[in-house]
C-alpha positions in Angstrom: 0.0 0.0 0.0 2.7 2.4 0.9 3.8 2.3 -2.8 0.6 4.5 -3.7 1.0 6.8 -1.2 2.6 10.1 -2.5 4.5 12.6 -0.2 2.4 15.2 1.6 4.2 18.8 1.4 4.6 19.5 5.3 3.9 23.5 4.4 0.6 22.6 3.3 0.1 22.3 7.5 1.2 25.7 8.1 -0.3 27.7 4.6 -3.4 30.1 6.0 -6.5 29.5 5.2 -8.4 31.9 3.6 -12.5 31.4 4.1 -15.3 33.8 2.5 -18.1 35.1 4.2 -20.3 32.2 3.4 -18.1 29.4 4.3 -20.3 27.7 6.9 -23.2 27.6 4.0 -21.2 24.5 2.6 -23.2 21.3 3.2 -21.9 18.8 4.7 -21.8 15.1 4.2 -20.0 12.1 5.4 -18.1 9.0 4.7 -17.4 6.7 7.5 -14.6 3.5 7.0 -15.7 0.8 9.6 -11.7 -0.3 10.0 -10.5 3.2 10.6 -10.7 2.2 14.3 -13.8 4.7 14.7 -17.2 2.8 16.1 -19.1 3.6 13.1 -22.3 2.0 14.8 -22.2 5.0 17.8 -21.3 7.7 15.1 -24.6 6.4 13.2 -26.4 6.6 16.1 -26.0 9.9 16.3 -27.6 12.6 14.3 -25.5 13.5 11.4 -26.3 16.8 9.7 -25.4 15.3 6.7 -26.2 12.1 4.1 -23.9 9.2 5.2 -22.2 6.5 3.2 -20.1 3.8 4.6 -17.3 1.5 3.4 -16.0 -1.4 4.6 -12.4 0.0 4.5 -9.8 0.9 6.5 -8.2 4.7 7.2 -7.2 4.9 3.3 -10.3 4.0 1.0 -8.8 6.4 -1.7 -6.0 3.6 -1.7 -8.1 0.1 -0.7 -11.3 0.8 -2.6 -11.1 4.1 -4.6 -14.3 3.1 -7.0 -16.1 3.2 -4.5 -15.2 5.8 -2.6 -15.3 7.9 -5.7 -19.0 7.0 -6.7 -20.1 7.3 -2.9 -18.3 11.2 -2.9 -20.4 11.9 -6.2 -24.0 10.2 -4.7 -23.3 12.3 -1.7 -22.5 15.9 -3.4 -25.1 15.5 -5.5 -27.6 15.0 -2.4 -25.7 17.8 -0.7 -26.8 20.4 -3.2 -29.3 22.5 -2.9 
């Protein structure tokens, strides 16, 4: 897997962040990986403010199973839109 992986520039973590006056009008929606080591059955428990998808995938679905990750990002902006 680490043969995919391609470096992260480190000053993208210290770059500001510019955000406009409506940033918090961006809608948000979610994509939980049940072996990320989160409890994805508490997280859908709670109320999401949001659409869901889930994969069975670890920490890295862009790596393990990027079809799908791709076709669930594309379902879930498309419900995210006004």
């Amino acid at each position: 897997m680490l043969s995919k992986v391609t470096p992260w520039l480190m000053r993208y973590a210290g770059d500001p962040v510019t955000l406009s006056e409506r940033f918090n009008t961006v809608k948000k929606a979610y994509i939980l990986c049940t072996g990320g080591g989160d409890d994805v059955e508490a997280i859908l428990k709670r109320k999401l403010d949001g659409p869901v998808k889930v994969i069975e995938s670890g920490h890295w679905p862009m790596i393990s199973k990027p079809e799908e990750l791709v076709e669930d990002m594309l379902v879930l902006t498309s419900a995210a839109l006004p």
